[in-house]
C-alpha positions as CSV (number, residue, x, y, z in Angstrom):
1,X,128.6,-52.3,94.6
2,X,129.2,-50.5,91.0
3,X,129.5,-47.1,92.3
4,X,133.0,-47.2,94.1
5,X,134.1,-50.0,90.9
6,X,136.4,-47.3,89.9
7,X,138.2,-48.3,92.8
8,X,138.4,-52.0,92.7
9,X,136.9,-53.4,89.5
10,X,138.3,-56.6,90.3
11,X,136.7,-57.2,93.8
12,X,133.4,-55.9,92.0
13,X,133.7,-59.1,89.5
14,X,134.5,-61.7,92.0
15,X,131.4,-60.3,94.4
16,X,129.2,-61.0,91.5
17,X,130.9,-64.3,90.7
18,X,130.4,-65.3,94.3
19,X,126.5,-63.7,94.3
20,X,125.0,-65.3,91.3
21,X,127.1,-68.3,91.2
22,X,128.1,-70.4,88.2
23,X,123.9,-70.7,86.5
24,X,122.4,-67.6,87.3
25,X,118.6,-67.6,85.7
26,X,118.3,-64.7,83.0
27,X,116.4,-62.6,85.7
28,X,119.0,-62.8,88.1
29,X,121.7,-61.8,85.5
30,X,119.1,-58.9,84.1
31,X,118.7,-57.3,87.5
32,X,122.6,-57.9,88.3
33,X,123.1,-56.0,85.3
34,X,120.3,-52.9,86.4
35,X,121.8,-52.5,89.9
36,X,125.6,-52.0,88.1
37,X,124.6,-49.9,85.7
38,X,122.9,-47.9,88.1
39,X,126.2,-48.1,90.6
40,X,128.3,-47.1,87.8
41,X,126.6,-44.2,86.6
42,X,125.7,-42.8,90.0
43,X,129.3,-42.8,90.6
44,X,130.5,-41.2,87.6
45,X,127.7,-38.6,87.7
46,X,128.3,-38.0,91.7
47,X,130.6,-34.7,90.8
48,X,127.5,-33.1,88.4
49,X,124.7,-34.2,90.8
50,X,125.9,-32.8,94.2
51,X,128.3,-33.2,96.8
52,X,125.9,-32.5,99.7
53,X,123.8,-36.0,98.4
54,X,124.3,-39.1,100.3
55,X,125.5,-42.1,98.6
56,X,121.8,-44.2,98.8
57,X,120.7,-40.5,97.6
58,X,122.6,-40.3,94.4
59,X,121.9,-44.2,93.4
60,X,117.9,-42.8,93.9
61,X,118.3,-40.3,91.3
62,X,120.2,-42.1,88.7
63,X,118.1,-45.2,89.6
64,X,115.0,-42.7,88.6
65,X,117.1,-41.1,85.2
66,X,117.7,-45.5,84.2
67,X,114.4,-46.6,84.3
68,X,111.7,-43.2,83.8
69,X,114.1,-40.9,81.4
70,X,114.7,-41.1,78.0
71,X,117.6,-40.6,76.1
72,X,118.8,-36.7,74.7
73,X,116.8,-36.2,71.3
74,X,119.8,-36.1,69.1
75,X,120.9,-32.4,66.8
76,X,118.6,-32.1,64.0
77,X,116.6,-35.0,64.7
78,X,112.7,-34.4,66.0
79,X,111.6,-35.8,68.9
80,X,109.9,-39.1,69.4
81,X,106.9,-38.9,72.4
82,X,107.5,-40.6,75.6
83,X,107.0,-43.4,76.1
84,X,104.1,-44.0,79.2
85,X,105.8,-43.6,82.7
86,X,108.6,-41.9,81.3
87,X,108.8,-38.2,83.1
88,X,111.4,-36.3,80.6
89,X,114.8,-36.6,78.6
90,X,118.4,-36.9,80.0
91,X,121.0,-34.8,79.9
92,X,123.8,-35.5,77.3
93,X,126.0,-35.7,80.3
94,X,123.4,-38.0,82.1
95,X,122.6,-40.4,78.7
96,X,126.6,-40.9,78.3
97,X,127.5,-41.9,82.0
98,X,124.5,-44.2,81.7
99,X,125.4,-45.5,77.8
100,X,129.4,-46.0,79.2
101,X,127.8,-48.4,82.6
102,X,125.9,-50.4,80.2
103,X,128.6,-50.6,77.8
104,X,130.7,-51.6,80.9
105,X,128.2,-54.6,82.2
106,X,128.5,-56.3,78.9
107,X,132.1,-56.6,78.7
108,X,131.9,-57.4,82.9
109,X,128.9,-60.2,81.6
110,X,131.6,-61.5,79.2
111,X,134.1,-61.8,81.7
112,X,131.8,-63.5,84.0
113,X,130.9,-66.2,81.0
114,X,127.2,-64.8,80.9
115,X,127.3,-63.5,77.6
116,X,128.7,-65.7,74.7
117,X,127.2,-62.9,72.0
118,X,131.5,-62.0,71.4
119,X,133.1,-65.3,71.5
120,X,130.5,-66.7,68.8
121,X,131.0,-64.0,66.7
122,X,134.4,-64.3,66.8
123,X,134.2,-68.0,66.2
124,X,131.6,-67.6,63.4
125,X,134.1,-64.7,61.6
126,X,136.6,-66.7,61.6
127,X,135.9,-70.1,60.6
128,X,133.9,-68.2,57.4
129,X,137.1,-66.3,56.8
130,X,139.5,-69.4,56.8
131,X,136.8,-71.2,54.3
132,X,137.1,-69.0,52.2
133,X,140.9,-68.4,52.6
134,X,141.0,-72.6,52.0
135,X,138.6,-72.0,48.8
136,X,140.7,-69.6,47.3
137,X,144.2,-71.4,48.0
138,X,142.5,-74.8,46.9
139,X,141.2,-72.8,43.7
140,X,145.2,-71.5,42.9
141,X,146.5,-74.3,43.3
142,X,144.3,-76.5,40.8
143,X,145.4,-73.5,38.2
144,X,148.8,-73.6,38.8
145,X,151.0,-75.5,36.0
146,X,152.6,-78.4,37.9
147,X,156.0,-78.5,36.1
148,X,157.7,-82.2,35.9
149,X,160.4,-82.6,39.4
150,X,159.2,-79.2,40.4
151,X,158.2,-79.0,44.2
152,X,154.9,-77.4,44.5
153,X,155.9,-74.0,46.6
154,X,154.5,-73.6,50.2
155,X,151.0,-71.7,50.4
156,X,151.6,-67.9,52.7
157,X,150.1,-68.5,56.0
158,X,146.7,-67.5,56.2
159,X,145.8,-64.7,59.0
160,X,142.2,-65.1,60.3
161,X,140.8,-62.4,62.3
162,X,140.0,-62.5,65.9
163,X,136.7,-61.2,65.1
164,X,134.6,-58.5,63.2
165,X,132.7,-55.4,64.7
166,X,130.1,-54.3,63.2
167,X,130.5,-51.0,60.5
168,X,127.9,-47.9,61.3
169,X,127.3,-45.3,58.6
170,X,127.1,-42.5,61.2
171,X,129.5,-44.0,64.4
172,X,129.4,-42.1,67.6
173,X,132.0,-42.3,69.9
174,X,130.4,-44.0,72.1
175,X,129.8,-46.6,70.4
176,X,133.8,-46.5,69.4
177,X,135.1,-46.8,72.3
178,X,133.0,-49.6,73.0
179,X,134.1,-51.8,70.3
180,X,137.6,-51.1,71.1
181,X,137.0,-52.2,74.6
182,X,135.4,-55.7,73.3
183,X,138.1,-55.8,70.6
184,X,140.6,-55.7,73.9
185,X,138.6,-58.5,75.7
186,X,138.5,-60.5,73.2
187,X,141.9,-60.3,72.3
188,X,142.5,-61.0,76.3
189,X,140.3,-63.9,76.2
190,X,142.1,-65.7,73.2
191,X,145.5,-65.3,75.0
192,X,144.5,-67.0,77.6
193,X,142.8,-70.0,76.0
194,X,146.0,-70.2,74.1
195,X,148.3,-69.6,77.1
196,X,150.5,-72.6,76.6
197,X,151.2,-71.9,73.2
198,X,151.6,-68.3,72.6
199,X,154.8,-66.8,73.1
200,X,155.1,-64.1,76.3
201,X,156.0,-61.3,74.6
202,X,152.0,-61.6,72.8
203,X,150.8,-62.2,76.0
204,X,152.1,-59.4,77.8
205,X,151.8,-57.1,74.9
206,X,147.8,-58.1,74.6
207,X,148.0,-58.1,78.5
208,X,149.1,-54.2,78.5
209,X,146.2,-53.4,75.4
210,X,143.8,-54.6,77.1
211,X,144.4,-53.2,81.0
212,X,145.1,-49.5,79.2
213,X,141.9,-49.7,77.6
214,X,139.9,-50.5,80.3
215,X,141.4,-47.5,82.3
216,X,140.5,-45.6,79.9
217,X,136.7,-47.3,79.6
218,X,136.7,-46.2,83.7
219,X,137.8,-42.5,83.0
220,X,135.4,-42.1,80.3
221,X,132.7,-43.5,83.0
222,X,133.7,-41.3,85.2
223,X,133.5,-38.2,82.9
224,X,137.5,-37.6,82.9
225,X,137.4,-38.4,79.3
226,X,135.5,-36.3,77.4
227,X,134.5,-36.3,73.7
């Protein structure tokens, strides 16, 4: 299914829509995500594995580097033992194809409505934020000499963000690129719920952010964009 998404990303998320239905249980949606991840990476690694391999043949050997390989040990670091049943370490090209499809399946969870992790972050960030924006208004305005036929001026408009991603001391890109792409989803989600209100020309401008990232999100996958 995932390994020819590059092609048709769409149809992939309306096959799983129709295949796991509106209340998936968790293990349904855990091995939904396994068999994509696997698809995805397979695909993107096809080129570096071999030509000559059949398609059920390269899903095998990612399927094998998913489940029974570690990840790269990182420069500098030392090396943590295996963990039982695990047969060796990936590649850096192998752990990044497989880090981009799992990056990938949460933001195609989101879409699906299986994963409310962003939207209540979002919603959390932002009602905090405008509290605090409220406190700090509330707090001027109780200051504020109020002068005798003297209109009290209008407060600024308060800006609340959509959400907040979390801040790494030592960010890889990886983990960059993801965030961007969940900023982009998010951003796509809120347009929508506020279709009727938003003027087009946000729509269409969060409409052309978030499709450009995602391209990019599928070339990285595929190893066309390299760090």
């Amino acid at each position: 299914m995932a390994f020819r998404e590059g092609k048709g990303r769409a149809e992939t998320i309306e096959l799983l829509n129709v295949t796991l239905g509106k209340k998936p249980k968790e293990a349904q949606i855990k091995a939904a995500g396994l068999e994509y991840v696997i698809g995805r990476a397979a695909f993107a690694l096809s080129p570096a594995h071999s030509d000559e391999l059949t398609v059920d043949e390269h899903l095998a050997l990612t399927r094998g580097l998913v489940l029974n390989y570690a990840a790269p040990v990182a420069p500098g670091a030392k090396a943590n033992k295996l963990r039982a049943g695990q047969l060796g370490r990936r590649s850096e090209l192998q752990h990044k194809a497989i880090r981009a499809a799992e990056s990938a399946w949460s933001l195609v969870k989101a879409e699906l409505g299986f994963s409310a992790a962003i939207t209540q972050t979002a919603k959390n960030a932002k009602a905090q934020t405008t509290k605090k924006a409220n406190a700090t208004i509330a707090a001027k305005a109780t200051r504020a000499p109020q002068m005798k036929g003297t209109a009290t001026p209008a407060a600024p408009p308060v800006v609340t963000p959509v959400m907040t991603m979390p801040i790494k001391k030592t960010p890889r890109a990886d983990d960059v690129c993801g965030d961007v792409a969940k900023v982009a989803l998010v951003l796509l989600q809120y347009a929508k719920r506020n279709a009727k209100v938003m003027p087009a020309r946000y729509a269409e401008l969060i409409t052309t952010f978030h499709n450009g990232v995602m391209t990019l999100e599928r070339g990285r996958a595929a190893g066309d964009i390299t760090f």
